[in-house]
N, C-alpha and C positions, 0 to 999 in steps of 0.2 A: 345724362348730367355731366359736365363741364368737369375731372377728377381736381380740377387746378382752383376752381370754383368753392372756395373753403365757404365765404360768406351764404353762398346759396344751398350749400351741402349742410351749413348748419341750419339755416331756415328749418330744410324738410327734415332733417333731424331732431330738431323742436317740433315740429308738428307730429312728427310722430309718437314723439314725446304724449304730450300733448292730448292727442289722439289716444294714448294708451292701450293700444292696439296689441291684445297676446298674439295674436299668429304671426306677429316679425317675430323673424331669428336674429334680428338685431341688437345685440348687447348696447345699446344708447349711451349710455355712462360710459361706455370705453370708446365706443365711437368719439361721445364729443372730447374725450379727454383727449384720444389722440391727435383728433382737431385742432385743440387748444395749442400741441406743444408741435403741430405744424404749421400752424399762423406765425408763433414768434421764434421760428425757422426759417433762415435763407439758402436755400440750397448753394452748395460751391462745385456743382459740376454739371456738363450739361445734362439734357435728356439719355436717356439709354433705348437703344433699339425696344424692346418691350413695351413702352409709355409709345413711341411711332406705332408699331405695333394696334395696339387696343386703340387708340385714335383712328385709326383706318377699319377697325372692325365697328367700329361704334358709328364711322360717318363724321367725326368731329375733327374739325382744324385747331390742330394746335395751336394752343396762345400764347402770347408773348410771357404770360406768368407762369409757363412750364421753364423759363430760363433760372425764376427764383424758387419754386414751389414745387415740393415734392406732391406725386399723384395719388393723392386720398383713396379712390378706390385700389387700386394698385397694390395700397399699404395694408386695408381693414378687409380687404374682400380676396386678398391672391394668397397663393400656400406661400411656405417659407423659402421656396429655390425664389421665388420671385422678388418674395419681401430681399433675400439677402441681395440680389442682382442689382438692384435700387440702391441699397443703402452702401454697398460697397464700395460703391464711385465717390460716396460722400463722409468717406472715413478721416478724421482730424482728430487732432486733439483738440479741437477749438469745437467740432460737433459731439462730440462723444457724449456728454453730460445729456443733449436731449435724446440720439438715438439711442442712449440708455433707458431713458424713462419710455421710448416708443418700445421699444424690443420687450421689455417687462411687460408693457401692456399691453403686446399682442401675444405674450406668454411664448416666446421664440426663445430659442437658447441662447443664453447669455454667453455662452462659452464662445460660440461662434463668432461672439459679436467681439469681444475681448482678444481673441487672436486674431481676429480679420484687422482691428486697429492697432495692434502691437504690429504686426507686419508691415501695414500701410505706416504710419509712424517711424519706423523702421529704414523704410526703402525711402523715403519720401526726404525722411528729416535726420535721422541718427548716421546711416550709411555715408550720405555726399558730405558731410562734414566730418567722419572720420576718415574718409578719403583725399579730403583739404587737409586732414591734420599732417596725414602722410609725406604730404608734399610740399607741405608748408612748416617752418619751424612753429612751435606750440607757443599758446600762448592763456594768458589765465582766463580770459575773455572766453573763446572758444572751449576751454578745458570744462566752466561753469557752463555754458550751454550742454555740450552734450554729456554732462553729469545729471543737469536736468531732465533732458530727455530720456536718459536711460533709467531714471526713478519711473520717470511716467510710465515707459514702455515694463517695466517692475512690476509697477503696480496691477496693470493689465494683468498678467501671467501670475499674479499671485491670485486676484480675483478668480482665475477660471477653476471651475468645481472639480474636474478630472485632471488629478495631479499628473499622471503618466503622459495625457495634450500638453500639460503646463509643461513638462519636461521635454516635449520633443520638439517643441516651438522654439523653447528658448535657446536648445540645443542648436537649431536650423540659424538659428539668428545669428548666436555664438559665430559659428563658422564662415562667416560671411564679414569680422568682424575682422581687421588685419593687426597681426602681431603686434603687442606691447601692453602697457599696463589696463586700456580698457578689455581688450581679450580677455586679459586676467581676469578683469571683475567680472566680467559676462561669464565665464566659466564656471567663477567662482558660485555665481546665482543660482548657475545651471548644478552646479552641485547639492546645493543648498535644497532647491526644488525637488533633487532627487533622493536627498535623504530622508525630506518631508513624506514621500512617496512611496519607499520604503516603510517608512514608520507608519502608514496605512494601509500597509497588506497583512492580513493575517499570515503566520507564519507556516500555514498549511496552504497557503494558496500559491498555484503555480504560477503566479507573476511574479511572484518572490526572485524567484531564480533568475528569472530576464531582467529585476529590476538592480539585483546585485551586482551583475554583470554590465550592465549602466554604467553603474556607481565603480565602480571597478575603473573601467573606460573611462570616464570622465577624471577620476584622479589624474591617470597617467594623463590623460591631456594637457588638466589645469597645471600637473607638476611642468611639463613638456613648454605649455606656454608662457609660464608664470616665469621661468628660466630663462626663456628668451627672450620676456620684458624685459627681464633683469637686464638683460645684457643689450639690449635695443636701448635702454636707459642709461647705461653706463659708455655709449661710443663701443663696446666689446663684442659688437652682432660679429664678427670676422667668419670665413669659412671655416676655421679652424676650430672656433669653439662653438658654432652652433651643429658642426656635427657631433659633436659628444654632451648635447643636451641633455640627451638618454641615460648618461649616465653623469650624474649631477654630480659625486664627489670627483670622480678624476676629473670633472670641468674645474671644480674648487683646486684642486692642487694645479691645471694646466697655470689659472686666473692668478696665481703664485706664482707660475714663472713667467709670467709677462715683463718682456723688457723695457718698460717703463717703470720698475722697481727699479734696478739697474740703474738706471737714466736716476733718477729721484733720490737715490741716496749719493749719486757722484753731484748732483745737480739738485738743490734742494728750493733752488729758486722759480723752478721751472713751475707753472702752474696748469698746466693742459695735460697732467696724470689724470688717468681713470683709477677712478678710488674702487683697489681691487680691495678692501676690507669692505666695503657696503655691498659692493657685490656679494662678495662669499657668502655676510650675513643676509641677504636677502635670499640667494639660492638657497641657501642649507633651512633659513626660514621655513621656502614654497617645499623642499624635498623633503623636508624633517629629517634634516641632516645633524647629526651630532656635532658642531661645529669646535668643538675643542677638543674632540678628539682628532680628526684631520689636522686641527693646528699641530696638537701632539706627536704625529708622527712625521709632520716636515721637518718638527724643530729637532727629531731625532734625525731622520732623513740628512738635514742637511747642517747639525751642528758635528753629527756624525756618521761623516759618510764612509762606507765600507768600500775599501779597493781592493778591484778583480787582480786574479793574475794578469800580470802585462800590464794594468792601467799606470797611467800617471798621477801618482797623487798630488794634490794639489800642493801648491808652493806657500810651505812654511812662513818664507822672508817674507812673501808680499800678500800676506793674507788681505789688508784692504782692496787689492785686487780681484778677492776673491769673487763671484757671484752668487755662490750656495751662501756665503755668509752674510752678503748685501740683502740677500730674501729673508735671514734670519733679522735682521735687525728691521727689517722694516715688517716682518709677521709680529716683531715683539713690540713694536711702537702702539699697537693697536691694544696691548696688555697693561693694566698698572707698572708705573714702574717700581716700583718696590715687590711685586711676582717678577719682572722681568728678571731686575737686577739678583734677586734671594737669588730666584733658578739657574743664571751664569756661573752665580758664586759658588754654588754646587758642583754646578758642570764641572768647573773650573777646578775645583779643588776636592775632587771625588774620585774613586775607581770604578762606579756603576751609576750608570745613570737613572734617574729619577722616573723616567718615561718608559722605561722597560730594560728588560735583563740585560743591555747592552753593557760591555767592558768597556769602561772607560781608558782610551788611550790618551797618552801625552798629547797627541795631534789633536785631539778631542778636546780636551783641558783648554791646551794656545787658543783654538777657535774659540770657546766661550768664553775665556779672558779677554781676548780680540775686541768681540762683540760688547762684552762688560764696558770697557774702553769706550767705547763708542757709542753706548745709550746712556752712561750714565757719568753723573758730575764724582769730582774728588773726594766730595765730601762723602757721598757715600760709598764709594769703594774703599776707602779710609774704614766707614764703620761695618764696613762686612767685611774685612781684610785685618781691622784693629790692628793696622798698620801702616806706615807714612806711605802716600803712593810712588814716592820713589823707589821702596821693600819691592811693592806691586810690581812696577814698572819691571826690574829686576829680576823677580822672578818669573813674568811672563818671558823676558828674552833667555831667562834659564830652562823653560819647560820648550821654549822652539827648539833650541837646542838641541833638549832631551826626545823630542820629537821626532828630530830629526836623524840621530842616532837608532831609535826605534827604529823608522822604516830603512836601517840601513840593519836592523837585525844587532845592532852592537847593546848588548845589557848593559844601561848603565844606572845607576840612580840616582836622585837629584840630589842626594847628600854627599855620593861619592863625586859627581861631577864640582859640585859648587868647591869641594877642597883639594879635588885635584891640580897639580902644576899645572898651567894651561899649553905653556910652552909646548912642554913632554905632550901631554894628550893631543895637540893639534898633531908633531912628527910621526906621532905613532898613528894618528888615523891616515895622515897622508903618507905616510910608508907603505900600510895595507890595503888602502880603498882608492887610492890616485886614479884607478881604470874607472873608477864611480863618478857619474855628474854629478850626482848628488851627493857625493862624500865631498867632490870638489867645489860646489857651492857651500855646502858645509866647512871645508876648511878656512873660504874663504871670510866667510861670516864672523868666525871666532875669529881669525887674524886682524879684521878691520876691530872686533869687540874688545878684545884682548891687548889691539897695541904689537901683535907680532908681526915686527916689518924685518924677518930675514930673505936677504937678497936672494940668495938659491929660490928657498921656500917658494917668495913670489915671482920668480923667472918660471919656477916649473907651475904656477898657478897662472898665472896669465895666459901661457902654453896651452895648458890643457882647457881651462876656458874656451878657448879662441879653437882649439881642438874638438870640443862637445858644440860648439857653433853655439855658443849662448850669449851672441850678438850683445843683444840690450842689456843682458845681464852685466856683461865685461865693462859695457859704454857706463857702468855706472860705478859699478867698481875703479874702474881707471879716475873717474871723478873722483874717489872720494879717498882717493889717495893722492891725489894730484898737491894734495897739499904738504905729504910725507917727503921731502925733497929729497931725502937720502933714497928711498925705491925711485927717485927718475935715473938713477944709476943702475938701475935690474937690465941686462943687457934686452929685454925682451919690449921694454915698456914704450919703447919708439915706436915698434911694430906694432905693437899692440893698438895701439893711439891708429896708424897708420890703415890696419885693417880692419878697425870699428867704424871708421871712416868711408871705407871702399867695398866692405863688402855688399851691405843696402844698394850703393849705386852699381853695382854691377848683377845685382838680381832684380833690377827694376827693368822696363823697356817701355818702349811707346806704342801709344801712350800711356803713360801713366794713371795710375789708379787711386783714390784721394789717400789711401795707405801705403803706398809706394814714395808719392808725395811728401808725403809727413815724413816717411824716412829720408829722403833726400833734405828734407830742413833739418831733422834731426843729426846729420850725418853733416850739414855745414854747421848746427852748433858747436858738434863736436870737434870740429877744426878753429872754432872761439874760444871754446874751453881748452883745448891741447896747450899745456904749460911747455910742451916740447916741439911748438909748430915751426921750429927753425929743422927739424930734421924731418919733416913731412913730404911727399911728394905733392907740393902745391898744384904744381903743373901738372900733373899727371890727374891730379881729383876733378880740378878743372873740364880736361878732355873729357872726362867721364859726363860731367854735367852739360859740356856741348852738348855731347850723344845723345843725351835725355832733352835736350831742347831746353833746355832751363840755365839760355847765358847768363842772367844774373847772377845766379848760385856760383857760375863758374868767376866771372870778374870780381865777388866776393872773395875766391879763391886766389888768386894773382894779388889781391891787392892784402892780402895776409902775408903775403911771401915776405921775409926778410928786406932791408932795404936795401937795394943792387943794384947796381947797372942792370941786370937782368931782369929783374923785377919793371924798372921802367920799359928797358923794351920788351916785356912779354904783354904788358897792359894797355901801349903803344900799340902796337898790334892789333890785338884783341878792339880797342876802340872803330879802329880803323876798319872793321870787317862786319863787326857786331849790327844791331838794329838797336837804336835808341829809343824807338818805340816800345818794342818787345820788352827791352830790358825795364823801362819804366813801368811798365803793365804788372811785369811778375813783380817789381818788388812792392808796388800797387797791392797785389793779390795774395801774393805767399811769403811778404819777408815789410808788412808792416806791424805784426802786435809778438810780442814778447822778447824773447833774447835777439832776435834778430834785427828787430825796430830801428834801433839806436846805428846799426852799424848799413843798414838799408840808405839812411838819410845821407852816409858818405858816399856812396854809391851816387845814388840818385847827385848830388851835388858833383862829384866826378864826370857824371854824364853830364848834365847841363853845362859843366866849364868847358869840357870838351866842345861841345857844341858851340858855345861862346869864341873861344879860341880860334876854330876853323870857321866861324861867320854862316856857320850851317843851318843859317834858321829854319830855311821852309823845312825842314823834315818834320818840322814841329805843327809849323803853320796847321793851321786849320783842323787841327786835333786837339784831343780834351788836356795834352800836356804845353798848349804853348803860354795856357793861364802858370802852367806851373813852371815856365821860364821867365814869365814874366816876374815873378815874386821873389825867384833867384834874384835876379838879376837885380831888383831894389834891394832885396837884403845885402844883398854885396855891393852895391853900388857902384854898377859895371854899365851902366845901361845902355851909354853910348852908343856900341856896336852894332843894338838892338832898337834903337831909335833910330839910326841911320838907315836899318834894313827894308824898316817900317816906311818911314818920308819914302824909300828908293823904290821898293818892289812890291809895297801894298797898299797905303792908304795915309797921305797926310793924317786925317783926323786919327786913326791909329795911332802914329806916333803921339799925337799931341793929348791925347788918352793916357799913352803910357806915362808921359813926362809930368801932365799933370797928378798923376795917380804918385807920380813917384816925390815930387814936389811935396807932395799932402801929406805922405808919408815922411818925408826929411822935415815936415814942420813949418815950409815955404810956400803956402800953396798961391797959384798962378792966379792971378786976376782973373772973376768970375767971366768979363765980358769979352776975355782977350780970345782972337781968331787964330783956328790953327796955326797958319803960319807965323802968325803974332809969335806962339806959342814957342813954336822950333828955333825960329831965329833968336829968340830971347836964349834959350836952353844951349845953344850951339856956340853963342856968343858970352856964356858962364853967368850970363845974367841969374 
């Protein structure tokens, strides 16, 4: 009989029915049921070797409704490697509900049936679109598919009766599964499954042990993966933090010193940070991480930090420079502020700190004042201070101070300082500690707070400055006295000016480096800013700036020079040798946005007159600068020379381009229908 043949299989199934016949071993009522739920079944794959097979033992040609129909005898009459051989090829989610109802009724293990569709479901449908996800940015579309799918394939593995199968399946699956938050949740299941599985072993039974051991393993994974979702979710997968996975809290303090804190609090605009607080709280979540205790001891860490012998401690003056203290304010942005502010105000004005038996030092004190400053508004430093914030202000520049005495080992205390002569206290520190940088930036500090402008004093402080090579230090200093007109008489202050100037470019070489760079702009503001640039070696800063290939810096330089006969012919010169390209390029690139902008644009208009003058067009021609001699040349209303060039050596309609452009501009614009030449002769004729 035909196994494809359901219509005629039922016939002689009714009739034997029917017939009522005890000596079949035909279960009838299971037979026809499984009939039934193979009629309103279309098979989704082809035949299987075993259906060719039994066709060729039986004599029968297979028909064309072995393409839709599963083989009735096959199913009621073969053991179960057979039955599963068959139905395996036709595992779905879309068949499952009848091979459910067929596998009960041929009393075959359901468990089998249940893993064989989690896996096929699996490889088929869950895998190749977690695979798309990988490679594709995510999207909610695909996110809601395979969150479906993975209930379905759920639900399977909760179904199967032998929780230990249920758990080594899921597990198999798990792993196949690529880093990020569905890992997570697969794991997370996978745990779940095995605590359930757990919970069903007596506690004498020796599965116990393998199953704790499981459950063991499987933590550290799900902690292992769940951390690296974290950080696959946050742009933060780097080599650098996924090897210290393992060990979750130092990844939480490394994810604290990522310099994008740094960047974020000089830069608050910027929006493409990784939000290292979701991070931490999601790690410390998956590790059961104490997460405020680790905050606890950065903000001890880095509100007070301990220095080694030898170290350099960080710099009092320019704490906003700081970066241990940029981490503090932005670990505390993440805290109420009224905790933030209370616990600065402690810091701030305490001997021992709050977070543990640490001494509180003055340096200690400054930084949480610092920080105070900076997360929170007047008003309430006013009402934690219950005092005007100018007191505040006040006495944080008294505690740097006092700070800074500290690590110079001098006892002072803030009472005795605040009523000491300041004059006397400054001599007397610079008599004993002059050999100290730090006594001499110390001197310096009070001199500018205090108003102390004696000549000696700052001759031998500029000296030693420039002595301890504290460059940017001096270059700001010299600012900020530049206004004290009596110290431009310190015999030293010329020099000074002179080698805040030249020492950058003379430690720079080529090429340059963008921090090299910065110093050489830095190093021609400082020839903007010199109140004393008539005693400067113009010329000489200049050469410097040749050497470094950066003639604009240098023609900068010449045209700062006093006004002199020399002066013209050193710029004279200089034109004459220069690249006018070049020169417009750099001040293009390094010398159009800030102090230098304004004094760029005389430059750049020196070079084009130049240019103008000697009738030099083509150097310009056909480069991105001769738009910008064109636009000279109308705002000055020079054009002539440059219209004549044009008619001569490139292109009628060019000129007649420029003139009418320039016309439109003066308010006169040229007849719409007039022809170039129209155009010229009109223009040449003053029309």
């Amino acid at each position: 009989l035909d196994p494809y043949d359901y219509e005629m299989i039922e016939v002689v199934l009714k009739v034997i029915e029917r017939a009522d016949e005890k000596i079949t071993n035909i279960n009838i009522n299971q037979a026809l049921s499984i009939l039934k739920h193979l009629k309103s079944y279309r098979r989704i794959s082809p035949p299987v070797d075993l259906e060719y097979q039994y066709m060729l033992e039986h004599v029968i040609t297979l028909p064309s409704a072995a393409q839709t129909r599963l083989p009735f005898h096959l199913i009621f009459f073969g053991t179960a490697q057979n039955f599963w051989k068959i139905l395996s090829t036709e595992l779905s989610e879309e068949s499952f509900p009848t091979l459910l109802l067929i596998s009960k009724l041929m009393k075959f293990s359901l468990d089998t049936l249940y893993v064989s569709t989690a896996k096929h479901v699996f490889e088929k449908k869950l895998k190749p679109k977690l695979l798309k996800l990988t490679q594709a940015k995510s999207s909610t579309l695909m996110n809601k598919e395979i969150t479906k799918i993975t209930q379905t394939i759920e639900s399977y593995l909760l179904s199967i009766v032998n929780p230990e199968w249920a758990v080594a399946i899921a597990i198999s699956l798990a792993q196949d599964i690529p880093e990020g938050s569905f890992k997570m949740s697969a794991l997370k299941f996978c745990l779940y499954l095995a605590e359930r599985w757990l919970q069903n072993i007596p506690s004498q039974d020796e599965k116990r042990e393998k199953a704790e051991a499981l459950l063991k393993k499987l933590h550290i994974q799900y902690r292992r993966s769940g951390t690296e979702a974290v950080l696959i979710a946050h742009k933060l997968n780097t080599e650098e933090y996924l090897r210290v996975i393992g060990k979750p809290a130092h990844l939480i303090v490394s994810l604290y010193e990522h310099p994008s804190i740094n960047q974020r609090i000089q830069n608050s605009s910027g929006t493409d940070y990784p939000d290292i607080h979701a991070a931490a709280k999601e790690i410390a979540e998956v590790n059961e991480i104490n997460l405020e205790k680790v905050w606890d001891m950065l903000l001890e860490k880095w509100l007070c930090p301990s220095i080694k012998p030898g170290e350099k401690p960080s710099e009092l003056f320019e704490l906003q420079e700081d970066e241990a203290l940029r981490r503090v304010q932005y670990l505390l942005l993440s805290r109420p502020i009224d905790y933030s502010s209370r616990m600065l105000f402690v810091f701030a004005t305490s001997t021992t700190t709050t977070l543990g038996m640490h001494q509180l030092t003055f340096a200690h004190r400054t930084r949480a004042l610092q920080c105070l400053f900076y997360l929170a508004d007047k008003e309430t430093i006013e009402s934690l201070f219950k005092k005007p914030i100018e007191e505040v202000k006040s006495y944080l520049k008294c505690i740097t101070f006092l700070a800074s005495f500290e690590t110079l080992n001098i006892p002072i205390t803030y009472e005795l300082f605040c009523n000491s002569p300041k004059e006397g206290m400054i001599k007397g520190l610079w008599k004993n500690h002059s050999h100290e940088s730090m006594a001499v930036r110390l001197v310096t500090e009070l001199c500018l707070e205090y108003k102390i402008y004696d000549l000696h004093l700052w001759n031998g402080l500029l000296q030693k400055l420039l002595g301890f090579n504290m460059i940017p230090y001096l270059r700001k200093v010299l600012k900020a006295i530049s206004s004290i007109h009596s110290l431009w008489q310190v015999p030293y202050f010329s020099k000074a000016w002179q080698r805040v100037i030249q020492i950058p470019l003379l430690s720079a070489s080529c090429p340059l480096s963008p921090d090299q760079l910065s110093d050489c702009s830095e190093s021609l503001i400082a020839v903007l800013e010199c109140p004393v640039s008539d005693d400067l070696d113009l010329i000489g800063v200049a050469r410097q700036y040749i050497q470094l290939e950066l003639p604009a810096f240098a023609l900068a330089c010449l045209m700062l020079m006093p006004h002199s006969e020399k002066r013209h012919w050193q710029i004279k010169n200089f034109l004459g040798s220069c690249d006018p390209q070049v020169i417009l390029k750099q001040l293009e690139e390094h010398m159009n946005t800030g102090q230098l902008a304004g004094f760029s644009h005389q430059i750049k208009s020196l070079i084009l007159n130049n240019i103008i003058s000697k009738k030099e067009f083509g150097i310009l021609a056909k480069t991105k600068y001769f738009q910008m001699l064109k636009m000279h040349v109308m705002n000055t209303n020079n054009i002539t020379e440059l219209v004549n060039y044009l008619a001569n050596d490139l292109s009628l309609d060019e000129a007649s381009v420029l003139i009418t452009e320039y016309s439109k501009h003066c308010g006169k614009p040229v007849p719409p229908d007039a022809a170039p030449c129209e155009i010229l002769k009109m223009f040449l004729s003053g029309l």
